[in-house]
N, C-alpha and C positions, 0 to 999 in steps of 0.2 A: 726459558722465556718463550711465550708463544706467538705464533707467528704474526706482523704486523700485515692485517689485509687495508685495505683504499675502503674508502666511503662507498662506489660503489657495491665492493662486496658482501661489506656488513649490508646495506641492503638486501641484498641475495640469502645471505645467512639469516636475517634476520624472517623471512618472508621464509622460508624454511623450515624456522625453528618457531613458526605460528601455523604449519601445516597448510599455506597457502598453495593451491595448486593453479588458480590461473589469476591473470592482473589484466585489465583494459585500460588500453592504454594509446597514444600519438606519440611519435617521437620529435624531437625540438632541439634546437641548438645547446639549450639549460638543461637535458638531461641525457646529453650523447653516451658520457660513462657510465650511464646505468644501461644503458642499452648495449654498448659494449661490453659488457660483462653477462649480459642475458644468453648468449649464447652457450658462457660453464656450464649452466644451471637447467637442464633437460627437465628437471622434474617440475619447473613451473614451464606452464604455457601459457605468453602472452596473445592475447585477441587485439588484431590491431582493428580499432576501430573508424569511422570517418570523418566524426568532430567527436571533440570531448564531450559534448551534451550529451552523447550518444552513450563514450564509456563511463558516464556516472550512473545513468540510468540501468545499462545495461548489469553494472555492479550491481543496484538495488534489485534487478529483477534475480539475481543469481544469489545474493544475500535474502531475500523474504521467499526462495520457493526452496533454498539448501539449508537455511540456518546458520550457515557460517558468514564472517564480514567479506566484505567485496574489497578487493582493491583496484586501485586507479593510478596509473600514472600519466602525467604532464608535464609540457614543460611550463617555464613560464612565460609571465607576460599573458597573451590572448588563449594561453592552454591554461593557464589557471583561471580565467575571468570567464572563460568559457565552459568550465565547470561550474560554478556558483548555482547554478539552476538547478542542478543535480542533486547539489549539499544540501540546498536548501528544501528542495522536495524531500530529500533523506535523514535532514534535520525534523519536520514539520511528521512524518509519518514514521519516525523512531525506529530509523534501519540504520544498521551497524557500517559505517562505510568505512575504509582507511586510502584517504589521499594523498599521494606522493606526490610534490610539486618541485619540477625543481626552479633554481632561480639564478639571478645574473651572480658573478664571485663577490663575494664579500665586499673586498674594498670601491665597487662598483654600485652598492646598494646606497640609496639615496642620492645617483648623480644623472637621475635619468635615462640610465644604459638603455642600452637598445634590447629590447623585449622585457625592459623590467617595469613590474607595478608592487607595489605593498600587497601583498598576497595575504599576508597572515591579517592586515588591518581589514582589507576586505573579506574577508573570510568566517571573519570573529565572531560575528552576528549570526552567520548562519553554518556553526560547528558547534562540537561539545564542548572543543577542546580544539588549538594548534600551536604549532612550535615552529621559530624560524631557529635552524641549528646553527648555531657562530662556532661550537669547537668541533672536532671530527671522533673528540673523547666521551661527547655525551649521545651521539648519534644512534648507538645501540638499544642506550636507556631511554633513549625522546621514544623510537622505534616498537621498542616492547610496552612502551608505557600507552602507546599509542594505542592497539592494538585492545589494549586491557583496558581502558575507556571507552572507546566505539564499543566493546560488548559487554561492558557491564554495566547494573542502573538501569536506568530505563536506555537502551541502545541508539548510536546516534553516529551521526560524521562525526570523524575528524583530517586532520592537515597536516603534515610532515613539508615544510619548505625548509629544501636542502642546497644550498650554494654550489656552485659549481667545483669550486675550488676544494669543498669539502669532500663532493664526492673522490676526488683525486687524492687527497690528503689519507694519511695513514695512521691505523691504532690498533688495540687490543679490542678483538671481539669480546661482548658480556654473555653469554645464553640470559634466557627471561628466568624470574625468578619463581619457583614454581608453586601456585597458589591454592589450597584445598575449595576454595570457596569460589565458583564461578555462577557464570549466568546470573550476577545481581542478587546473589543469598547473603552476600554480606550488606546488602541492602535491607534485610528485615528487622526491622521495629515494632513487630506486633505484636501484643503479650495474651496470654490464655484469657485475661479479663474483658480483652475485646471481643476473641472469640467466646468467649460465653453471651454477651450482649449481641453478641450478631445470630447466636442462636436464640437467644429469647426473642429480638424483633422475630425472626423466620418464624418462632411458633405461634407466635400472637399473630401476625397477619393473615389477614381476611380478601386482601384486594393484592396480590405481591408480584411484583413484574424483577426478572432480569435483566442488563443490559450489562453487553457483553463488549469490547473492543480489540483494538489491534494488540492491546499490551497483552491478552491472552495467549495468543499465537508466538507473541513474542517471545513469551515464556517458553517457550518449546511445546513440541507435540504430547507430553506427560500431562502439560498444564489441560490440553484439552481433552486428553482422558479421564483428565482429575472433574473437568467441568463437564461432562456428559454423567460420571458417578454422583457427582451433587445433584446437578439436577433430576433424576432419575430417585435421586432419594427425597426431595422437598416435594416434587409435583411440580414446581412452579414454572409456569410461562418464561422464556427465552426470546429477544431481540438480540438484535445486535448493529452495530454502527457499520456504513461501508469496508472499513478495512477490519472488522472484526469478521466479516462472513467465512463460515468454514468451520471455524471456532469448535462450534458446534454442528449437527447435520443440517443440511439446510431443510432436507424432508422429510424431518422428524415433527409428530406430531405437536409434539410441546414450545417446537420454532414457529413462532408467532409474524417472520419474515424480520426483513431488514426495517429501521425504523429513520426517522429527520422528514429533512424536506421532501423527497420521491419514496419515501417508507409507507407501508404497508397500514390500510384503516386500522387497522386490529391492532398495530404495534406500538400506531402514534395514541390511539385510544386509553389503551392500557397505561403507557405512560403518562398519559394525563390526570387520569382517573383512581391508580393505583393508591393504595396507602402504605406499601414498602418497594423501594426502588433501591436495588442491589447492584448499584455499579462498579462491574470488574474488567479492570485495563482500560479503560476511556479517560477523555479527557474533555468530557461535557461542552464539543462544538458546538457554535453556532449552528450548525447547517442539522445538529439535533434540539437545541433547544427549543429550537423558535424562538418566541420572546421573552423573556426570561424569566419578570416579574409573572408570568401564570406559568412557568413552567412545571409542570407536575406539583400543584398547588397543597395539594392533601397528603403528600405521601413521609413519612419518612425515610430519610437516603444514606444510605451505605455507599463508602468509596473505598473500596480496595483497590491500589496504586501502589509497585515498586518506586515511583517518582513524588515525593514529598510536594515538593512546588508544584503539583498539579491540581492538588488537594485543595478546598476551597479559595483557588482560583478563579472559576466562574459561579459556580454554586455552591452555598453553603449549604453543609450535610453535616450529620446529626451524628454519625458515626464513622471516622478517618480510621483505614486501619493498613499503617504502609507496610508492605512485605512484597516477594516474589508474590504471582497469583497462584503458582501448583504449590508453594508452599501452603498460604491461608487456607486455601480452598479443602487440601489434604488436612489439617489441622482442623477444619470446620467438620468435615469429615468422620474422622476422627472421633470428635467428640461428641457429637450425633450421636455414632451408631454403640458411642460408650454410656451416657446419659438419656436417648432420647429414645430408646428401640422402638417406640410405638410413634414416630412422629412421624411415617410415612400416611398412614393412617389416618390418623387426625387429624392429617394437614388436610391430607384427599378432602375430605367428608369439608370443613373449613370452608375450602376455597371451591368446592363445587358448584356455589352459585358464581363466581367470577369467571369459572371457564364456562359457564352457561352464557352470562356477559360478552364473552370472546369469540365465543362460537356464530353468535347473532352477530357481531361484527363481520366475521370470517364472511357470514352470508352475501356482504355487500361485494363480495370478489371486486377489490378494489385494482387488482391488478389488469383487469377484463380489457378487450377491445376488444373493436368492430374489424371481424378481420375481412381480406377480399378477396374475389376470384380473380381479377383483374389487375392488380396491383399490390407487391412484396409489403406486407406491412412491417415494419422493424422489429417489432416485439414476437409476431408468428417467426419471423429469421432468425432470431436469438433464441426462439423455443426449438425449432429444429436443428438446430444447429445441437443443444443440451440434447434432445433424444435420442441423435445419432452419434453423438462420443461419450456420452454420459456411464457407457460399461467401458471403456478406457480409464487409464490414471491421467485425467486432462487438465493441464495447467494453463489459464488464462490470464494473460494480460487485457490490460484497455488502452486509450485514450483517455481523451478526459470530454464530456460533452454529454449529448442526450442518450450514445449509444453504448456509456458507461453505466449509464442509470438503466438502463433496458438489458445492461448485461448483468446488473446487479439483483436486478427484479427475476429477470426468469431463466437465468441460470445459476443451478442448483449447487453449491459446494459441501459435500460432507465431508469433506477433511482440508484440516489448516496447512498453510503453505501452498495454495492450489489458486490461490486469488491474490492476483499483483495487480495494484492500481495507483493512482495519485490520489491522494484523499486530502490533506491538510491543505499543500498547494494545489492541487488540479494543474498539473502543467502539462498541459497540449503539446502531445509528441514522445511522451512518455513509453505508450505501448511498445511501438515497434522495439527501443533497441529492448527493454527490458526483457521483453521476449526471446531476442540475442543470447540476454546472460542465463535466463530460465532454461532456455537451449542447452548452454554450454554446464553449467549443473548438470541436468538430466537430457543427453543424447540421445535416450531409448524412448523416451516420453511423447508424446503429442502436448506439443505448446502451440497457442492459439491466439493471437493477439486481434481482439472485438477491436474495429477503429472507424474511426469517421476520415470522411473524405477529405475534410480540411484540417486536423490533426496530423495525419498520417505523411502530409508532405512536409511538415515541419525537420522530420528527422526521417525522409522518407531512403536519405544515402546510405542507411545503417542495411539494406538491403544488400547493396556489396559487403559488407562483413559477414552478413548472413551466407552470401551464394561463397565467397571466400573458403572459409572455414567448413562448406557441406553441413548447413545448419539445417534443418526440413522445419523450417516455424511456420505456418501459415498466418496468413495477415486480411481477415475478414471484413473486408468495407461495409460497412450498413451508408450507402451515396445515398442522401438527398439534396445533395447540390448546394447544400446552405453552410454555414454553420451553425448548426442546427438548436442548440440552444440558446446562443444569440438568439436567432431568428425568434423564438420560443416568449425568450425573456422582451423581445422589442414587442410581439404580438399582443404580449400579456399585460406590459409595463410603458408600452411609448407608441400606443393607439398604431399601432401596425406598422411604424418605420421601420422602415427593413433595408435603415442603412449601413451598406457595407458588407451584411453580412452574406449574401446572394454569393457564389463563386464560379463565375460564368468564364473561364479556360483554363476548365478540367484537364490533365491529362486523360489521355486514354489508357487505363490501367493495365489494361492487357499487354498491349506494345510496350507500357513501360515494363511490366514484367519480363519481358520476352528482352525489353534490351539490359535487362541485368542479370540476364541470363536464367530465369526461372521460369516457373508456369504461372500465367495468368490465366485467370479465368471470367467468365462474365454472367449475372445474372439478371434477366430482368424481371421475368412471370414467375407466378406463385407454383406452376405444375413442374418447373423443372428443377427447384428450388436443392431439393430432395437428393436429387440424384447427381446435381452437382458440388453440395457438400461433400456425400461420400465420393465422387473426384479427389478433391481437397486433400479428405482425409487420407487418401488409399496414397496421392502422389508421393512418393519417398523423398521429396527437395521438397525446396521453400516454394511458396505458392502464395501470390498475390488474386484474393478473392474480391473481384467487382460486384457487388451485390445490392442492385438502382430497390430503395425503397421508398416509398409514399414521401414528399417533400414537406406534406401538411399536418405530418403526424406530430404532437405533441406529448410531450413525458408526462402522466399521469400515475397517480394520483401526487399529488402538489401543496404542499403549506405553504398559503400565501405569506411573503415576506413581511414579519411583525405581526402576524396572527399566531396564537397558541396552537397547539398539538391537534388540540379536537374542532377544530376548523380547516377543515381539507379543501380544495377544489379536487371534487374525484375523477371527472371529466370535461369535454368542454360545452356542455350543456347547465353545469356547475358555476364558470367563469363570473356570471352575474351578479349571483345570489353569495359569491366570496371574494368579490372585485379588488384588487389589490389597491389600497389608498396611498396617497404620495409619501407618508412616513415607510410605508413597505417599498417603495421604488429606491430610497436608498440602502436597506439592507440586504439587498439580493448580491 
C-alpha cells in the first residue's frame, strides 16, 4: 500500500508532477501547511510577493511571456478577495492561471470565521472553472483537473479552495492522467469542407484584410510560424488587436499596424472597407468594433476560434470554423499549396489595386507628431526607447492608460510572447508586478515595464519583490502628472474638466528608487534622453526610470466613441470636424 501523504503534500506532488517550477504567492493563517511543507520541495521556488494583486499579475506576466500556467498561492479571506483583480484580468485576456486559495476548516465554513468569505461563490464569475475541496481523497484529482482546464480550450483562471483541515488530512496520492491531446486539439471541430470555403472566399477576394488576436499567440509560437507561412502565401494585409501584437512581425511590410480605437488609418480603413475579413483568435471587442451596426459593412467574415461561444457573439460571420489556430491555419495551408499552386500569383495581381488603396492610406502617417526640442514628447520616448533595445530579446510589460497606447503604436514586436499588457480589463497596475513574473521566466532577458506615473503607484510595493529576489526589470515612467487618459477622455468628452484627474503629490521617483534599494533615475530634456536610456539598459538591478513628458500630449489617432472605423480624429486639429456626440460620451 502506498504511502499516506497530508493534503499539503499532495499539493507539492501535484505542482511537480505538472513541472511547476515557481508559484507567487503571501502566506496567511489558512495556508500555513502548505507553506510548511514548501521547504521539502527545493525544486519549486516560491516568489513571495507584496499583495496578492501583485502575485496574480505577476503569474500572468510569467504565464503570456513562458507559455506555461502561473501559479498563485493565498490564503483566505482578504488573500483570496484580493486576488479577484488578477483572475479577472486573466479571465478577460485568456491566460492560463492556477490559484490556490486556502480557506477557514471545514466545519467552520459558513459560520463567519475569522478570515473566511465564499471564495469559490466570489470567484465563479471571473474563473473557468473552481473547486471548494470537502474530502482530502479528491484533492489530487480537483488538482490535476485543475491544471488541465486553465490550459486547455481557449486558456483561462482557475481556483483550487482547499480547507485548512484538508490540508492536514491524509490519502493516497493519484499522478495526472496522461493525455495525448493538449494545448485545446481536442478542441477541434473543423472539417476539410470549411477549409475548402475558406479557400474559395481567400481566392475570390479582391479587398481581403486579416485580423489577428491574442488566441494566436495563445496557440503557441508554431501557431505564429504557421501564420507568417499563410500569410506570405495569400499576400494579404495583417492587423492585429492590442494583445494580438507580435503575432506576426510588427515591421513586416504586409503589418498594416495595430488596429480599434488608437489603431493605425490604414488598419481601421481596411477593416472598414474590405470585402473578406479573416478573423483568427479574437474576439471582436468593443474597443475594435466601433459601432457595430457599420462595422466592416461589405465584407464577408471568417472566425476562426478554439472557443465556440465566441463565435457569433458580437458579430455575425458568414463562416464559423472552431479549431486550434496552428491547427486551421496548417490545414488551410496545406490545402493551398495541394490545389491552389498558382494562388500566390493570382491573388498578387487581384488585390494589387487594394494594396494601392493602403499604400495611399499609409501616406497619411497617422501615427506622426509634432515632436520638440524643448520638451520629452511620449511617443519620441517610447520610439527611443524601441531603437536602443530593439537588437536585444526585450520583453515589455505596460500599464494600462495613454502610455500603453503609445507603447503599442511605436514599439515594434516581431515575436509572440514579447508583449504583456491588460487588454480586456485595462487594470491599472498591472505592469510592474507582471514584469516581476516576465523576470522570473527569463532571468537573462531585458524586461521593461512602459508605465504611467499614476498606475505605477497602485502596485508600486511589488518593487521590494523585485530588489528581493535580484530581479534587473526596469520600470519606464512616461510622468505627465495627469492621469493621462482621463485627462484625454475629460478634454475630449466633458468640455475640459479635469476633475480629479491632475496628481499634484507626486513622489519623487528617484528617492523612492533609492529607498527600495535600486537605481532611480530622472529625465527631463529631449538631449539627454538617449544616453539615459542606455543607463537603464546597461544597470544590471532593477531601475526605476522618471521620464517628465509633455502633460498636454494626447493619444492619436482616435475613433470617436459610436462612430465607425473610417471616421478617425487623426490629430488635434481633427477634434471638430469628428466631435464626439453625447451617444459616444457613454461608450467610451
Amino acid at each position: 500500500m502506498s504511502k499516506l501523504l497530508s493534503g499539503a503534500e499532495i499539493v507539492f506532488k501535484c505542482l511537480e508532477d505538472q513541472d511547476v517550477e515557481h508559484i507567487f504567492g503571501y502566506p496567511g493563517g489558512a495556508v500555513l501547511p502548505i507553506y510548511d511543507e514548501l521547504k521539502n520541495h527545493p525544486s519549486i521556488k516560491h516568489i513571495l510577493v507584496r499583495h496578492e494583486q501583485g502575485a496574480g499579475h505577476a503569474a500572468e506576466g510569467y504565464a503570456r511571456s513562458s507559455g506555461k500556467p502561473g501559479v498563485v498561492l493565498v490564503t483566505s479571506g482578504p488573500g483570496a478577495t484580493n486576488v479577484v483583480t488578477a483572475l479577472t484580468d486573466a479571465y478577460m485576456d485568456s491566460v492560463p492561471l492556477v490559484c490556490i486559495s486556502g480557506q477557514v476548516p471545514t466545519h467552520l465554513i459558513g459560520t463567519d470565521a475569522f478570515q473566511e468569505c465564499d471564495t469559490t461563490g466570489i470567484t465563479r464569475p471571473c474563473t473557468k472553472h473552481n473547486w471548494l475541496v470537502k474530502d482530502i481523497k479528491d484533492l489530487s484529482k480537483i488538482l490535476h483537473e485543475a491544471f488541465k482546464v486553465a490550459t486547455t480550450g481557449r486558456p483561462g483562471p482557475v481556483l483550487v479552495d482547499i480547507p485548512k483541515d484538508i490540508q492536514f488530512a491524509k490519502a493516497n496520492y493519484s499522478k495526472p492522467k496522461k493525455e495525448k491531446k493538449i494545448n485545446g486539439k481536442s478542441n477541434n471541430k473543423f472539417t476539410q469542407n470549411e477549409i475548402d470555403e475558406l479557400i474559395n472566399l481567400i481566392f475570390k477576394a479582391k479587398k481581403p484584410v486579416i485580423y489577428t488576436g491574442g488566441g494566436v499567440i495563445n496557440s503557441g509560437p508554431k501557431a505564429s510560424e504557421a501564420l507568417k507561412e499563410f500569410v506570405r502565401l495569400i499576400g494579404f494585409p495583417i492587423t492585429s488587436t492590442l494583445q494580438g501584437l507580435g503575432a506576426f512581425p510588427g515591421e513586416d511590410n504586409q503589418f498594416i499596424g495595430m488596429l480599434g480605437m488608437h489603431g493605425t488609418y490604414e488598419a481601421n480603413n481596411s477593416m472598414h472597407d474590405c470585402d473578406l475579413l479573416i478573423n483568427i483568435g479574437a474576439r471582436f471587442d468593443d474597443r475594435i468594433t466601433g459601432k457595430i451596426d457599420e462595422f466592416s459593412p461589405k465584407s464577408k467574415k471568417v472566425h476562426i476560434d478554439i472557443d465556440p461561444s465566441s463565435i457569433n457573439k458580437i458579430i455575425k460571420v458568414d463562416l464559423a470554423i472552431v479549431g486550434d489556430v496552428n491547427e486551421v491555419i496548417r490545414a488551410t495551408i496545406k490545402k493551398i499549396n495541394k490545389k491552389q499552386n498558382g494562388l500566390k500569383d493570382s491573388n498578387k495581381q487581384k488585390i494589387s489595386k487594394w494594396w494601392e488603396q493602403i499604400q495611399k492610406w499609409r501616406t497619411k502617417d497617422s501615427l506622426n507628431f509634432i515632436n520638440s526640442d524643448e520638451i520629452i514628447k511620449p511617443q519620441h520616448a517610447v520610439q527611443r526607447l524601441y531603437e536602443l533595445t530593439k537588437n536585444q530579446d526585450t520583453f515589455i510589460t505596460t500599464e494600462v492608460g495613454q502610455h500603453q497606447m503609445w507603447a503599442a503604436q511605436h514599439y515594434k514586436f516581431n515575436k509572440p510572447n514579447r508583449w504583456m499588457t491588460s487588454g480586456g480589463l485595462g487594470t491599472m497596475g498591472y505592469g510592474l508586478p507582471a514584469a516581476v513574473g516576465v523576470q522570473v521566466a527569463h532571468p537573462e532577458k531585458l524586461v521593461i515595464d512602459i508605465a504611467g506615473e499614476a498606475s505605477i503607484l497602485m502596485t508600486m510595493q511589488e518593487m521590494s519583490t523585485a530588489v528581493q529576489y535580484n530581479l534587473p526589470i526596469k520600470i519606464f515612467i512616461l510622468n505627465n502628472q495627469y492621469m493621462g487618459m482621463v485627462r484625454q477622455w475629460q478634454e475630449l468628452l466633458h468640455e475640459k474638466n479635469y476633475s480629479e484627474s491632475y496628481s499634484e503629490a507626486l513622489p519623487d521617483f528617484v528617492k523612492l528608487a533609492e529607498a527600495y534599494g535600486c537605481k532611480g533615475i530622472k529625465a527631463e530634456n529631449p538631449d539627454e534622453l538617449d544616453n539615459k536610456i542606455k543607463e537603464m539598459v546597461e544597470h544590471d538591478g532593477p531601475v526605476i526610470f522618471d521620464c517628465h513628458v509633455d502633460p498636454s500630449e494626447n493619444c492619436f489617432p482616435m475613433i470617436p466613441s459610436g462612430k465607425p472605423h473610417n471616421q478617425m480624429i487623426l490629430g488635434p486639429n481633427d477634434k471638430e470636424e469628428n466631435k464626439i456626440t453625447g451617444k459616444g460620451k457613454a461608450l467610451v
